[in-house]
N, C-alpha and C positions, 0 to 999 in steps of 0.2 A: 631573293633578298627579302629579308624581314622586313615589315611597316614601319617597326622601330627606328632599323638600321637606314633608312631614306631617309633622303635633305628634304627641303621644303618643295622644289622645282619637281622630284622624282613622285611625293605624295600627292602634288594638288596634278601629275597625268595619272596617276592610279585612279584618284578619284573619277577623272574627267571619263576614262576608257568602262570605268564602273555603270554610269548615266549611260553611255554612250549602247552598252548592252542592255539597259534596259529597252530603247527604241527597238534593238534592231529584233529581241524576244518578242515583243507586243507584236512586231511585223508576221515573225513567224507563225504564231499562235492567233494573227487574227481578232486580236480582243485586247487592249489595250485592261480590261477587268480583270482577265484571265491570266495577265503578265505578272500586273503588279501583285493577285491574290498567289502564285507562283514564285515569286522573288520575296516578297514580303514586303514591300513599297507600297506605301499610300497612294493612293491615286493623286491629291495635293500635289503629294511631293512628285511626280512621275509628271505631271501635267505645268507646274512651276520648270523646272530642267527643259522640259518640250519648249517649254516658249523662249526661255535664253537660247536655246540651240536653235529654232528657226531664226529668229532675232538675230542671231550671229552668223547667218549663213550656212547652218552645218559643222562650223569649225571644232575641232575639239578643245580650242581655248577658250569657246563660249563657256564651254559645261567646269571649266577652274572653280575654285570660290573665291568668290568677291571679296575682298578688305574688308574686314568690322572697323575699319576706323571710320567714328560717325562723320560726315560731313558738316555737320553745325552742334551745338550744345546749348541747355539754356543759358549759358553765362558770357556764349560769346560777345565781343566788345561791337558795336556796330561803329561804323565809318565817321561818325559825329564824334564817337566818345574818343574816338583815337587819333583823333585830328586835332582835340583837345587835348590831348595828353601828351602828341608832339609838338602842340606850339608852346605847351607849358615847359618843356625837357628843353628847348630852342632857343626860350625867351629869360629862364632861370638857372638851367642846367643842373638842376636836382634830380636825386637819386630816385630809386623807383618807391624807396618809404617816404620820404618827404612828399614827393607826387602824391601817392598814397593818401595821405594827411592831408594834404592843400582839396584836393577832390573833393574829401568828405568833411569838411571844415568850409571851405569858401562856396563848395557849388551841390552840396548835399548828395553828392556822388558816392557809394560803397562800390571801390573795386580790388581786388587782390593787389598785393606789390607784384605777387608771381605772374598775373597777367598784364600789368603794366611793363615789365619786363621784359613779356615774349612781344609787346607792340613795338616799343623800344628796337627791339633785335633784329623783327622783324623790317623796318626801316631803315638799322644801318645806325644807330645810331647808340649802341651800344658795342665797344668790344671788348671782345676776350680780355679778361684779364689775368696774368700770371701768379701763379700760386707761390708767395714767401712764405719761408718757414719764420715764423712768427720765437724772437726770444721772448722766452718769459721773464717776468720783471716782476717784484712782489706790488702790490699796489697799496695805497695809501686806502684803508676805509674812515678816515675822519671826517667829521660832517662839519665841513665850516657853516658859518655864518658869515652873511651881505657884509661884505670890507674888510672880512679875519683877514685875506690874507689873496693879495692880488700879484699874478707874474706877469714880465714885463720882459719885451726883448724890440730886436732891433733884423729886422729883411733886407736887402738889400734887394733893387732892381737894374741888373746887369751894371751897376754902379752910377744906373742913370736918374736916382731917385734914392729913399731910405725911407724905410716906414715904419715907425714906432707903431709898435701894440702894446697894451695892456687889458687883462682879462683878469675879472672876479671869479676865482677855483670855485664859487658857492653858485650864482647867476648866471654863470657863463657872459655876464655884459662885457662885451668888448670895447674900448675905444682905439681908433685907429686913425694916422696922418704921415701924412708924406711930406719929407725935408729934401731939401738939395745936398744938405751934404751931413755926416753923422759926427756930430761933437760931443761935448758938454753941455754948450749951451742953447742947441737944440732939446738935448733932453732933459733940461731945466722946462724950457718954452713948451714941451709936452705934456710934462706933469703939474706945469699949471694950467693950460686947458683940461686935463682930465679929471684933476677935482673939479673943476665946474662941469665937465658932466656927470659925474658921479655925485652931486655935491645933493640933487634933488633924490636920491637914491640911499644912499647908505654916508657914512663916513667912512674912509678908507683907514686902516689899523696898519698893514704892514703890505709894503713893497718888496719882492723877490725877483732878482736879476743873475744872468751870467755875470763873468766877469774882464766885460769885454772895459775897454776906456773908457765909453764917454758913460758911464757908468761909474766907474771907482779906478784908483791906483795899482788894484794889486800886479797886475800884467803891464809894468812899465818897462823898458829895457834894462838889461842889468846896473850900469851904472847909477842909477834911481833909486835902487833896490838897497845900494848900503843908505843910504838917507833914512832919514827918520820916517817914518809911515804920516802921509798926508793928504788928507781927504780931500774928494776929489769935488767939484762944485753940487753936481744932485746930492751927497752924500750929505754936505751944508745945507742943500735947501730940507732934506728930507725932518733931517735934525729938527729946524727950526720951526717947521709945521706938523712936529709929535709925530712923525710917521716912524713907526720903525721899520728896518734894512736891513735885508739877507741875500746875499748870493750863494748859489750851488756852488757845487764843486766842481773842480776844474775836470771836462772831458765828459759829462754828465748830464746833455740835455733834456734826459727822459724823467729828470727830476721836475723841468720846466716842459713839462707835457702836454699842458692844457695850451700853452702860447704855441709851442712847437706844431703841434698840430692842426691850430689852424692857420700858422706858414703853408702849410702844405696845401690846405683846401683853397686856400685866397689864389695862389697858384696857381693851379688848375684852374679856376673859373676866369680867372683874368686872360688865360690863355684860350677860353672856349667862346668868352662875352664881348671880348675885346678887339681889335685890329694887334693886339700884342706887339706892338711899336715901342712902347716903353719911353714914350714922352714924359715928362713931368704932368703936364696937364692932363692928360688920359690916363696916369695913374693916379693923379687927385681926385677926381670925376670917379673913376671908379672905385677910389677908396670910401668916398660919401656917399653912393651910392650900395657897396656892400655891406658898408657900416651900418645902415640904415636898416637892410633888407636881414642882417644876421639878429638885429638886436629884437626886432619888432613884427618881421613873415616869416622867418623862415623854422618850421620846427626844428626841433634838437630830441632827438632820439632818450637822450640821458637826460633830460627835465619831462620827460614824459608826454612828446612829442609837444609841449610848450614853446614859445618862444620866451627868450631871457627871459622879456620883460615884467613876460604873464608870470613866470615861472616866481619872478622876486614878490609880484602883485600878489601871487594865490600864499603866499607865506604870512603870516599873522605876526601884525605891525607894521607891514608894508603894502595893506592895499589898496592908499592912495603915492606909492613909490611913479616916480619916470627919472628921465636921462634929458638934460637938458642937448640938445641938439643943434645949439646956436653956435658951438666953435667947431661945429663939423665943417665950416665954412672953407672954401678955398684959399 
């Protein structure tokens, strides 16, 4: 059989019976000089294999080769740093960029995401995730400005709670609160707490909603529908405080991207930080709580690993901008 033509297991006894002749030539010749000046083996080399093979008993698995996989590298993580990085992923439940950022921003820490990730893994505390084939959708490159133009929608928790969001497409500032039950005139009672947070921030230009109820009329039951078109109460207040009003189109959340999205992240973390009981009070508590940590720690990938806040801060004419935080209250 060819060298070629051998798996790994047939190459490294070729090797091993290869040393193994070197010993037993030296035996015969008497001269351990005269062996290797005969084979053409360095004495090094011929004296390095002698000592794994006594070391090993003789065996011919002693004389295999070793693994080059090095046992340590300079950039390994030692025990300290990874015990930080787990009670950070524990206590926050951020990705391995955000980790990343927090590191070398709060604790003056440079480490890879990709070795933050293998600590992660290594723990258990990361899993596999499944590969979707991702549709494509044209994207919007328009560059708003603080208040052009903020979407608004409505979560629901297992129907044991409602949680109004609204987000600035430009800052990504969020504000968010939990109702008992979803109407109108909760989402009156929303949008005038969120101009007073937004109010030390920007002025808000224009509001974008689905078109669910306590929003607008258009999705009334049929009999509704021959009536004359009538506004519905936010659609009154928005009027009357200069805001102008847009809804998507119907079956078309991905218009409402920036809100939708982070349904999805609130989600998950409520599920990983929480008892996930879905009290009213535990998702209050935790609404004030993420709201707090999304606007002002936690980085955002797409403001340039900024948080909102800094992100509206570092823009010129807003670098004494904030978020009044007083009706974050429960």
């Amino acid at each position: 059989m060819r060298f070629k033509d051998m798996n790994e297991k047939q190459r490294q006894i070729y090797g091993a019976r290869i040393r193994l002749e070197w010993f037993l030539e030296a035996e015969r010749c008497g001269s351990v000089n005269q062996a290797c000046q005969k084979l053409g083996v360095p004495r090094r080399t011929y004296y390095y294999w002698r000592k794994r093979w006594l070391a090993g008993g003789k065996t011919l698995c002693s004389l295999f080769d070793a693994p080059r996989t090095p046992h340590s590298h300079p950039g390994m993580i030692d025990a300290d740093l990874a015990g930080l990085i787990v009670g950070l992923r524990l206590f926050k439940m951020y990705g391995e960029d955000n980790l990343k950022n927090i590191l070398e921003r709060d604790y003056g820490i440079v480490v890879s995401a990709h070795a933050i990730h293998n600590v992660l893994t290594r723990v258990g505390l990361l899993n596999k995730r499944k590969k979707h084939k991702r549709q494509r959708r044209p994207l919007s490159d328009h560059q708003y400005f603080p208040g052009e133009l903020l979407q608004m929608d409505v979560k629901h928790w297992k129907r044991a709670g409602y949680q109004y969001d609204i987000i600035d497409c430009c800052t990504r500032i969020k504000y968010k609160r939990i109702y008992r039950d979803c109407n109108v005139n909760n989402t009156v009672d929303f949008l005038e707490k969120a101009l007073v947070f937004y109010a030390p921030a920007f002025l808000v230009k224009k509001i974008q909603t689905d078109n669910g109820t306590e929003f607008n009329n258009n999705k009334l039951p049929l009999p509704h529908q021959t009536k004359e078109y009538k506004k519905a109460l936010p659609e009154i207040w928005l009027e009357q405080h200069g805001i102008d009003y847009g809804h998507i189109p119907s079956a078309s959340p991905q218009v409402n991207g920036r809100i939708e999205r982070s349904h999805g992240v609130d989600k998950w973390r409520y599920h990983h930080l929480t008892s996930a009981c879905h009290s009213l009070t535990e998702l209050r508590e935790f609404c004030i709580e993420d709201c707090l940590d999304y606007n002002t720690y936690r980085p955002h990938s797409c403001l340039g690993n900024m948080t909102p806040l800094e992100f509206l801060q570092s823009l010129v004419g807003f670098e004494h901008a904030t978020i009044d935080t007083s009706v974050l209250d429960v």
